[in-house]
Residue frames as a rotation matrix with the C-alpha (Angstrom) as fourth column:
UNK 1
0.661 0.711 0.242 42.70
-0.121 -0.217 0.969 39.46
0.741 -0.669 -0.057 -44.38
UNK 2
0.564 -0.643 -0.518 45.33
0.823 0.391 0.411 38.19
-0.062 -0.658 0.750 -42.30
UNK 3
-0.352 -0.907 0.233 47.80
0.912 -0.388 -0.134 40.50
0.212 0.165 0.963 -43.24
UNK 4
-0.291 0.380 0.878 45.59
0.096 -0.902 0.422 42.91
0.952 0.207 0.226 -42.08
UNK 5
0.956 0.257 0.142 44.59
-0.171 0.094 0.981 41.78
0.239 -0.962 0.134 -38.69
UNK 6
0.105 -0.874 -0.474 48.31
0.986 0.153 -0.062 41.42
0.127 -0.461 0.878 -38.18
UNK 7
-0.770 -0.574 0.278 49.06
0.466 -0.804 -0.370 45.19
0.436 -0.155 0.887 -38.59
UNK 8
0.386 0.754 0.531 45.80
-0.138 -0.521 0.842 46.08
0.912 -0.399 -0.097 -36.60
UNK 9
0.919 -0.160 -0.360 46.89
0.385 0.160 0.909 44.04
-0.088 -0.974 0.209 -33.83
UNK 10
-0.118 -0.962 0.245 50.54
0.935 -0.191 -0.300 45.69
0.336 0.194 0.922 -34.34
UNK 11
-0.426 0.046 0.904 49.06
0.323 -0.925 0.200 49.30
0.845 0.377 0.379 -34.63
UNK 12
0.492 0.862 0.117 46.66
-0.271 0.024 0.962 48.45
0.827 -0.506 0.246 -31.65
UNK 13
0.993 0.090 0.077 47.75
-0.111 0.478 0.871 46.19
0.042 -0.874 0.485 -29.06
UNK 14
0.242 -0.938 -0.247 51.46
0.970 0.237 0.049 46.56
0.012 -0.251 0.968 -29.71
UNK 15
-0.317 -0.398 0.861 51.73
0.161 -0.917 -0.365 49.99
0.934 0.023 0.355 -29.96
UNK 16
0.628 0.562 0.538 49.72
-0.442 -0.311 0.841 49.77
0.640 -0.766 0.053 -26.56
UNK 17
0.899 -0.335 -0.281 52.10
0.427 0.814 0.395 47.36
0.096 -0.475 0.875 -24.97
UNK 18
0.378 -0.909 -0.175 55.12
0.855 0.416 -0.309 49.01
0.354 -0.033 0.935 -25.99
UNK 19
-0.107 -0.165 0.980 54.18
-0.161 -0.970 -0.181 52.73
0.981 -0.178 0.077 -24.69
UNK 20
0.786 -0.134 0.603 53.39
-0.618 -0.177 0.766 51.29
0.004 -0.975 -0.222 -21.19
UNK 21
0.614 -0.769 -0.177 56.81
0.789 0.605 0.107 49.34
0.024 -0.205 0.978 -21.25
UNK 22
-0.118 -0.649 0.752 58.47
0.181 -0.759 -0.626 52.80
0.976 0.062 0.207 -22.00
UNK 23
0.180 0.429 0.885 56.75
-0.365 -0.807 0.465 54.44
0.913 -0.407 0.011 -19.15
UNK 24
0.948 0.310 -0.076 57.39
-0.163 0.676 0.719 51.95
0.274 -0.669 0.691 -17.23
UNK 25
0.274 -0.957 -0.100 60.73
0.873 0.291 -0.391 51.98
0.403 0.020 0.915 -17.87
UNK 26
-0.224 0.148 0.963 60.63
-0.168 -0.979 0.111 56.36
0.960 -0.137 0.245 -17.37
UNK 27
0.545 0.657 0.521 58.53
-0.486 -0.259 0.835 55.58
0.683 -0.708 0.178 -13.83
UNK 28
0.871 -0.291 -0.395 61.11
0.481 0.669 0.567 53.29
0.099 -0.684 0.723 -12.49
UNK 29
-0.086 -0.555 0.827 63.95
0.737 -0.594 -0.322 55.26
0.670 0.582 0.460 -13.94
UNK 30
0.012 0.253 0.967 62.20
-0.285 -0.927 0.246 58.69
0.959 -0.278 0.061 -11.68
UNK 31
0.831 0.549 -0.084 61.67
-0.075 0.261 0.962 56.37
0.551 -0.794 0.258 -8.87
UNK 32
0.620 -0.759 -0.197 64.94
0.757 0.645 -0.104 54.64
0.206 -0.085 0.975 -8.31
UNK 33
-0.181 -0.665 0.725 66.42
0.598 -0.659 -0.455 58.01
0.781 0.351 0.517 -8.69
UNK 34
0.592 0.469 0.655 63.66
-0.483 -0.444 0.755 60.29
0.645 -0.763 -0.037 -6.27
UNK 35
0.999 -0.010 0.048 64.60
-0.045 0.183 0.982 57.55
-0.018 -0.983 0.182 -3.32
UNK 36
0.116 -0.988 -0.104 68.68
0.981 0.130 -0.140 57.59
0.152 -0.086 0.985 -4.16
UNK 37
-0.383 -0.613 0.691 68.95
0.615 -0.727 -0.304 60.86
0.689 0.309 0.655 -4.55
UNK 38
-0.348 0.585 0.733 66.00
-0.499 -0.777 0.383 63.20
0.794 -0.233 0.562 -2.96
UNK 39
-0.981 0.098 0.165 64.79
-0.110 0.417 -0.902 60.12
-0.157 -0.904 -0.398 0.05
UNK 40
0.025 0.999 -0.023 61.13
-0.414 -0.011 -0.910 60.39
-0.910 0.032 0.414 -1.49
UNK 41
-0.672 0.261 0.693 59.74
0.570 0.780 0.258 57.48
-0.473 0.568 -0.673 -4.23
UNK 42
-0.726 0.685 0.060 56.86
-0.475 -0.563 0.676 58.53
0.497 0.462 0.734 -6.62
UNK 43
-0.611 0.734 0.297 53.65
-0.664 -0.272 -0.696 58.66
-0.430 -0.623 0.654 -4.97
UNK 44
0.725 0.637 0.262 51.57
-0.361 0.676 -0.642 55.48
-0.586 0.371 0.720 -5.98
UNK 45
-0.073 -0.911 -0.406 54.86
-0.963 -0.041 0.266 54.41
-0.259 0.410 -0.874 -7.75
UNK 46
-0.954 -0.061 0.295 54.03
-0.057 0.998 0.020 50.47
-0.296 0.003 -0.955 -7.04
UNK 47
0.161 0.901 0.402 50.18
0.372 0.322 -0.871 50.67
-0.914 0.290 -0.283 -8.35
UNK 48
0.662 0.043 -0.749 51.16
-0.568 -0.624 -0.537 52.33
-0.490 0.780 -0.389 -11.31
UNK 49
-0.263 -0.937 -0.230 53.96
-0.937 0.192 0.291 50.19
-0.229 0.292 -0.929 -12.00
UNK 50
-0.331 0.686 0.648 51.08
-0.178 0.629 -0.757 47.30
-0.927 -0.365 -0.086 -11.15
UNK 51
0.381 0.922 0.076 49.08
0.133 0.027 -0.991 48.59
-0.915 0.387 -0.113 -14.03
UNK 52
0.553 -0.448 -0.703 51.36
-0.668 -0.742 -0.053 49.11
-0.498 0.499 -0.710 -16.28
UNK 53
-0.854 -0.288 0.433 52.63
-0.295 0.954 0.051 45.49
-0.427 -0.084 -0.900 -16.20
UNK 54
-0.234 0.614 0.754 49.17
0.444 0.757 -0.480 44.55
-0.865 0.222 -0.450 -17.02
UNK 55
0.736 0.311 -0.602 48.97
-0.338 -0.601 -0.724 46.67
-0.586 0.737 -0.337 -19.87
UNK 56
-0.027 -0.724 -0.689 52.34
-0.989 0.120 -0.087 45.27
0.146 0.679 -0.719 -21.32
UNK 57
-0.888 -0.334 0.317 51.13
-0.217 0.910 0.353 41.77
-0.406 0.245 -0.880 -20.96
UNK 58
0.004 0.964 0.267 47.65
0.353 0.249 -0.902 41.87
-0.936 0.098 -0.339 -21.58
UNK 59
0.362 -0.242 -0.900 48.94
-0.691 -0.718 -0.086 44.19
-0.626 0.653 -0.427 -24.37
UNK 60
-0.274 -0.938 -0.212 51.16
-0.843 0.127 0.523 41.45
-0.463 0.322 -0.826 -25.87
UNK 61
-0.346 0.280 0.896 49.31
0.059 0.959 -0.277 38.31
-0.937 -0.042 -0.348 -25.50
UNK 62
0.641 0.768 -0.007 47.44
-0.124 0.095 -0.988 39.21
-0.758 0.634 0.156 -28.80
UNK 63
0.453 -0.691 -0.563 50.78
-0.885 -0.275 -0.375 39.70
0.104 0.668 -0.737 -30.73
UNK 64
-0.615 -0.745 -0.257 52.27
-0.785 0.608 0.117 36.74
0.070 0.274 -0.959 -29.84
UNK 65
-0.071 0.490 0.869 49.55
-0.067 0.867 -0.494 34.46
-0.995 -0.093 -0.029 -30.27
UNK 66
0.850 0.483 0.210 49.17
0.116 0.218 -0.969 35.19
-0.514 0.848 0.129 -33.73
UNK 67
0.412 -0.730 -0.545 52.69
-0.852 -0.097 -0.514 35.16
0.322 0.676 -0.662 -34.35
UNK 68
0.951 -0.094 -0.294 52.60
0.143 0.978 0.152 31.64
0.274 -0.186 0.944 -32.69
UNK 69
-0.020 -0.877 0.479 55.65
-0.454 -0.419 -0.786 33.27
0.891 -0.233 -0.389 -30.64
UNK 70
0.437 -0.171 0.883 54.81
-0.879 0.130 0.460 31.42
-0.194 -0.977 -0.093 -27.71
UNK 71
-0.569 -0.821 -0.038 56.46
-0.811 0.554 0.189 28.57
-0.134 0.139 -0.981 -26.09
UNK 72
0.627 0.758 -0.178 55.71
-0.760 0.646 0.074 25.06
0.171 0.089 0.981 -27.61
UNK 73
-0.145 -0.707 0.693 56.98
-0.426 0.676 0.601 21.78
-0.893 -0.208 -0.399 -27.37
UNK 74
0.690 0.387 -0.612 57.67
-0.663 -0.003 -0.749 20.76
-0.292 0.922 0.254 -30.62
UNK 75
-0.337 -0.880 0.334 60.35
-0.713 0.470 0.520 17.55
-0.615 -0.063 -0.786 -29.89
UNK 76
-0.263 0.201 0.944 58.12
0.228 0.963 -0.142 15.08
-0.938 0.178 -0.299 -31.45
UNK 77
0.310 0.004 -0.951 57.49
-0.504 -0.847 -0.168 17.07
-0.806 0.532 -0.261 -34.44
UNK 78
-0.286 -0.800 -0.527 59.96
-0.956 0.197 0.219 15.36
-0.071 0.567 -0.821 -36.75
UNK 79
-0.887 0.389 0.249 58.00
0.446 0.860 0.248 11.67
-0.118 0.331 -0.936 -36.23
UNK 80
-0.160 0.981 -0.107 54.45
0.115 -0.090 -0.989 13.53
-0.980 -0.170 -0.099 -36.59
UNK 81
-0.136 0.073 0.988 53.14
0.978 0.167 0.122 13.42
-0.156 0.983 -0.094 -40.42
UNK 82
-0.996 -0.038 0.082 52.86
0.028 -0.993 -0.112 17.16
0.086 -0.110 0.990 -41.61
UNK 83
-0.484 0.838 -0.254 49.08
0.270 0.418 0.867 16.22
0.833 0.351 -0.429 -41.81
UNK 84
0.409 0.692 -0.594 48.75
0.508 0.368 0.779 15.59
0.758 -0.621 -0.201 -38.59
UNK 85
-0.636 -0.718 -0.284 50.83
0.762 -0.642 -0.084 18.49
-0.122 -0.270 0.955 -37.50
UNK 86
-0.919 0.262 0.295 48.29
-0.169 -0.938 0.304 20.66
0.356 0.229 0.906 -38.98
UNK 87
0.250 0.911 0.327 45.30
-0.293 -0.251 0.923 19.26
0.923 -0.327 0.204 -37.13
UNK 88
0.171 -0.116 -0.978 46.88
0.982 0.102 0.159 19.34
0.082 -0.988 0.132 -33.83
UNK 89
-0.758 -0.651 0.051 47.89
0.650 -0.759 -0.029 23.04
0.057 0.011 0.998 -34.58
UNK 90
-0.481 0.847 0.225 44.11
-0.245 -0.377 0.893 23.79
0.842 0.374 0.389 -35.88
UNK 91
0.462 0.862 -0.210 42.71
0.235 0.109 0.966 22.04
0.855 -0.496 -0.152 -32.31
UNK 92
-0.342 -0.191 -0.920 45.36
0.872 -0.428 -0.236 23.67
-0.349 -0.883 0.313 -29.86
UNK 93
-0.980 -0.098 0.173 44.59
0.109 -0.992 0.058 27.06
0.166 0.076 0.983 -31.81
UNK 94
-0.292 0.947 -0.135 40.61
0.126 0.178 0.976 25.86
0.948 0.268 -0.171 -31.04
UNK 95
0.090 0.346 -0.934 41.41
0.643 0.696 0.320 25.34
0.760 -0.630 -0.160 -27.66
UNK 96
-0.635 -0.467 -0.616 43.17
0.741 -0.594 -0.313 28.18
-0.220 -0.655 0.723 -26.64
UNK 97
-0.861 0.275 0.428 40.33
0.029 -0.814 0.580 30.32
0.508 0.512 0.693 -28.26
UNK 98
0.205 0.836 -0.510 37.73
0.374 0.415 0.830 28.67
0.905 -0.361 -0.227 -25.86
UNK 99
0.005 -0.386 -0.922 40.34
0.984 0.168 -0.065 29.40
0.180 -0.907 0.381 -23.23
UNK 100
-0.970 -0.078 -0.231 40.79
0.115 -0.981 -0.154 33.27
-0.214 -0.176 0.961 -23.71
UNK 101
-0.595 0.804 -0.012 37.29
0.348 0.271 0.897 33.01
0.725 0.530 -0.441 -24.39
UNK 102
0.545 0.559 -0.625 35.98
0.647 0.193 0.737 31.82
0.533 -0.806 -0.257 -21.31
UNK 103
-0.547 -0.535 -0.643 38.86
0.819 -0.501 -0.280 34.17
-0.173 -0.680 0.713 -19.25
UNK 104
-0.926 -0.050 0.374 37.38
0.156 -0.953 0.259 37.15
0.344 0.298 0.891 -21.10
UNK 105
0.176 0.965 0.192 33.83
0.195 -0.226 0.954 36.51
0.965 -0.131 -0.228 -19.97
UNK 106
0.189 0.092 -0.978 35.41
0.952 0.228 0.205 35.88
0.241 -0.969 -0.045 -16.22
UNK 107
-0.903 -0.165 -0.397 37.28
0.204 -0.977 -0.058 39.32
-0.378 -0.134 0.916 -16.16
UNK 108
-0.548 0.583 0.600 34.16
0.071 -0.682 0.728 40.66
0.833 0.442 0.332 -17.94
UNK 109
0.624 0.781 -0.018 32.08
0.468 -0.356 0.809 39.89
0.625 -0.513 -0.588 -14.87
UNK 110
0.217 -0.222 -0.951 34.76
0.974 -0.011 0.225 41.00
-0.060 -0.975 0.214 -12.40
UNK 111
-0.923 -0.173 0.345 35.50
0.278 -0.917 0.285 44.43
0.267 0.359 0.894 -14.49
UNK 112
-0.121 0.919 0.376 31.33
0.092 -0.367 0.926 44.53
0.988 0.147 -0.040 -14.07
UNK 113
0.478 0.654 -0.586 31.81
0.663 0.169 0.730 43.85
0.577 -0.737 -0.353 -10.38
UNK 114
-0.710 -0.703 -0.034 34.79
0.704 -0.709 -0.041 46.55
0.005 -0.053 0.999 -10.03
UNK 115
-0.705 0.111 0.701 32.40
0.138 -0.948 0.288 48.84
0.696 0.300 0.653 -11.62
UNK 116
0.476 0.826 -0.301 29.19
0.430 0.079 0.899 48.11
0.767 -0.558 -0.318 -9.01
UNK 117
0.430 -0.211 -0.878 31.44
0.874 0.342 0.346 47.98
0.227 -0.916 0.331 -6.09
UNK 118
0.923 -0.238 0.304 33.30
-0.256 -0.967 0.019 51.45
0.289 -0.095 -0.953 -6.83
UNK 119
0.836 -0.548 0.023 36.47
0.540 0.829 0.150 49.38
-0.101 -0.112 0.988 -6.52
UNK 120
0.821 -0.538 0.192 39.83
-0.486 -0.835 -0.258 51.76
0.299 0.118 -0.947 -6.15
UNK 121
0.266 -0.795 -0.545 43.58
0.731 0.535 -0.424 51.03
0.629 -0.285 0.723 -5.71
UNK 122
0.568 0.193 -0.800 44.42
0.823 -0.136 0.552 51.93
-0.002 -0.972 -0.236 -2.20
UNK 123
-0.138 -0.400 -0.906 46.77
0.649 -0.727 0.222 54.91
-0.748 -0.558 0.360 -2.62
UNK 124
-0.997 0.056 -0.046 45.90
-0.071 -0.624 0.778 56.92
0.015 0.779 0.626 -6.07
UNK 125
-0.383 0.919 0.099 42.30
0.025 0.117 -0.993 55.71
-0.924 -0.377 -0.068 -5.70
UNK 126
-0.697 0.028 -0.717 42.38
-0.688 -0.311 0.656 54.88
-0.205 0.950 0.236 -9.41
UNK 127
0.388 0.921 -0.041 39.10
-0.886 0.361 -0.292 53.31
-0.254 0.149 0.956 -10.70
UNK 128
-0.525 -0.229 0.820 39.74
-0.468 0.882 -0.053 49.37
-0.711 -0.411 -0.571 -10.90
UNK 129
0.254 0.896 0.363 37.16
0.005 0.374 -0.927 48.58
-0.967 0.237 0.090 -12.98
UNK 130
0.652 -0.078 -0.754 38.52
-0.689 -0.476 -0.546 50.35
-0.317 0.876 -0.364 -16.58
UNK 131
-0.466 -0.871 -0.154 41.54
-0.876 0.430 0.217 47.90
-0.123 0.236 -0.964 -16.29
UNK 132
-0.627 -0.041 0.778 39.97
-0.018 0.999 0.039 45.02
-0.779 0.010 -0.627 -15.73
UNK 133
0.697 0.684 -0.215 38.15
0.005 -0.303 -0.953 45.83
-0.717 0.663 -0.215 -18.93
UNK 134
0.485 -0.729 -0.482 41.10
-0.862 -0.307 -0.402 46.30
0.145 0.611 -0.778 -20.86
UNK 135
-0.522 -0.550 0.651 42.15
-0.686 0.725 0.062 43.11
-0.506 -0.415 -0.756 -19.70
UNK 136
0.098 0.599 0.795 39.08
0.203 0.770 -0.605 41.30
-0.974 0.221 -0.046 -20.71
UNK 137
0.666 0.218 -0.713 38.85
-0.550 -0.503 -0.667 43.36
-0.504 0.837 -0.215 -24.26
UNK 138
0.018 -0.874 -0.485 42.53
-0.992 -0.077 0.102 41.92
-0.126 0.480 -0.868 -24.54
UNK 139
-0.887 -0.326 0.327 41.92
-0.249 0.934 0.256 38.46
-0.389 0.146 -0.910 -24.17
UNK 140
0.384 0.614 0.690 38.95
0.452 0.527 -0.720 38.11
-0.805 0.588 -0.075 -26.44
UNK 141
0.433 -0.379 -0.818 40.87
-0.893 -0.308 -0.329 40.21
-0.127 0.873 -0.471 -29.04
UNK 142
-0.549 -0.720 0.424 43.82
-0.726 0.662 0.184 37.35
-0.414 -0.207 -0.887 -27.97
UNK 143
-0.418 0.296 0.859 40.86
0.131 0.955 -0.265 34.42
-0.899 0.002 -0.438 -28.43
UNK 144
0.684 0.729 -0.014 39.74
-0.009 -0.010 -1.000 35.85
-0.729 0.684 0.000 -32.02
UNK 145
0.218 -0.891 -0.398 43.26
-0.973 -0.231 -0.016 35.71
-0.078 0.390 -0.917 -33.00
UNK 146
-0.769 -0.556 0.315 43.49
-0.515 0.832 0.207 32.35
-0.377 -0.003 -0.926 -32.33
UNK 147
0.559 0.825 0.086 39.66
-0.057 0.142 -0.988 31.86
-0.827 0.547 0.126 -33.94
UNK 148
0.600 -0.202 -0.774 41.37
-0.711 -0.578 -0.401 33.33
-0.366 0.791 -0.490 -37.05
UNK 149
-0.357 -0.934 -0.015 44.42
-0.898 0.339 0.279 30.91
-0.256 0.113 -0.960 -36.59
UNK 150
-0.228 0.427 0.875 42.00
-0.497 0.722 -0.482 27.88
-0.837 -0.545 0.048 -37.11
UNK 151
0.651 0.754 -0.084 40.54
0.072 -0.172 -0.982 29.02
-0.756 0.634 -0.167 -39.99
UNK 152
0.737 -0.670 0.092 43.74
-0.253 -0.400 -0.881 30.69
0.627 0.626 -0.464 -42.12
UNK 153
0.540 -0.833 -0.119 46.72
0.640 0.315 0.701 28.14
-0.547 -0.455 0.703 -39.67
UNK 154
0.720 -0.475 -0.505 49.83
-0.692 -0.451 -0.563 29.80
0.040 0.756 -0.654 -40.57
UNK 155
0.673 -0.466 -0.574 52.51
-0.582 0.146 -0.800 28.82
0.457 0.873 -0.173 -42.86
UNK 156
0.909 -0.410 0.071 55.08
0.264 0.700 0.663 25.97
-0.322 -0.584 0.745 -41.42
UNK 157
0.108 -0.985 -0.136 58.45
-0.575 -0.173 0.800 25.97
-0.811 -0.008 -0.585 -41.34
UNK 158
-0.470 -0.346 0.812 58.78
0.437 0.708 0.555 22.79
-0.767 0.616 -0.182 -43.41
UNK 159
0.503 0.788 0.356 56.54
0.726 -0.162 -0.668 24.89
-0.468 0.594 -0.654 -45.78
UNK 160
0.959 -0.095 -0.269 59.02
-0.175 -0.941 -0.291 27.51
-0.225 0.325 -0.918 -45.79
UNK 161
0.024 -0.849 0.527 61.59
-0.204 0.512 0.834 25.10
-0.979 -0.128 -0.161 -46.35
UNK 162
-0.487 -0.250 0.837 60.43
0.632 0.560 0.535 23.69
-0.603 0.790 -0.115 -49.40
UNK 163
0.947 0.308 -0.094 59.26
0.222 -0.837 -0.500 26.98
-0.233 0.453 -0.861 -50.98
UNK 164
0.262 -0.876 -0.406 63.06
-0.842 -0.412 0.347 28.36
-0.471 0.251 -0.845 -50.68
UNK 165
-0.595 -0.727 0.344 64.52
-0.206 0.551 0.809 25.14
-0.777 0.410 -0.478 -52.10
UNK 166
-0.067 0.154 0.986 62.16
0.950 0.313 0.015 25.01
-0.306 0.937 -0.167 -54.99
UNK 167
0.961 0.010 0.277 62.99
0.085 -0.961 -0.263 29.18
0.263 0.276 -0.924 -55.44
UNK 168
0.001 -0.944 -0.330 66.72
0.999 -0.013 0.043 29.43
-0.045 -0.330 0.943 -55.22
C-alpha cells in the first residue's frame, strides 16, 4: 500500500509541482526578456507567477511529507531509545495530520467564500476560488499522508543500518 500511495502522490502532486516550476521558470524567462529587450513585461506576469508558486508548494508539501524530507531536529536522537524514537515520530506524524487537517477545512471555507464572493485577481480577473481549492485538496492529501505515516512509520536509518551490516 505504501508503495503505492508513494507513486500516486509522485504521478499526482509531483508531476503537478514540477510542470508549474517549469512554467514558471518559461514565464520568467519571457518576462525578463519582453522588459530587456522589447520595454513591455507579460501581462498579469506577477499573478501568474503568484499562482504558480502556490501550485509548486502546495504541490510539494505532499511529497515531502511522506518522504519525511522536511526539516527536523534530530540532535538528541543518539540519547533517545529507538523505542521512543518511534513514538515521538508516530505523535509528530499525528500532529501534523490534525494540523493540515484543520488548514484544509480553513482554506476549504475561504475557497467556499472566494466562490460566493466572485473573488478575481485584479489584472487577469482569474477566478480565486479554484486555487484556493487546490490548496485545500493539497493539504488534506498532505494530512492523509501523514495519517498513513502513523499507521505504516517509515523505516529508520538505524534500521537501515543494521539491515546492510547483517546483508553484506
Amino acid at each position: 500500500m505504501q508503495k503505492t500511495f508513494g507513486k500516486v502522490l509522485q504521478w499526482s502532486s509531483g508531476l503537478m509541482a514540477a510542470m508549474a516550476l517549469f512554467s514558471l521558470m518559461w514565464l520568467t524567462m519571457v518576462d525578463v526578456s519582453g522588459r530587456k529587450f522589447f520595454n513591455h513585461s507579460v501581462p498579469g506576469g506577477l499573478e501568474l507567477t503568484e499562482i504558480l508558486m502556490v501550485v509548486v508548494i502546495f504541490g510539494a508539501l505532499p511529497l515531502v511529507s511522506w518522504r519525511n524530507e522536511h526539516v527536523v531536529f534530530d540532535s538528541l536522537d543518539p540519547y533517545i531509545p529507538e523505542w521512543l524514537r518511534d513514538v515521538q515520530a508516530r505523535l509528530v506524524h499525528l500532529t501534523c495530520a490534525g494540523t493540515f487537517a484543520f488548514l484544509a477545512y480553513l482554506m476549504t471555507t475561504r475557497a467556499q467564500r472566494f466562490a460566493e464572493y466572485g473573488d478575481t485577481t485584479v489584472h487577469l480577473q482569474l477566478s480565486m476560488s479554484p486555487i484556493a481549492w487546490l490548496m485545500s485538496g493539497l493539504l488534506l492529501v498532505t494530512a492523509i499522508a501523514h495519517l498513513v505515516l502513523v499507521v505504516h512509520p517509515p523505516r529508520t536509518v538505524s534500521h537501515l543500518v543494521q539491515d546492510q551490516g547483517a546483508n553484506p
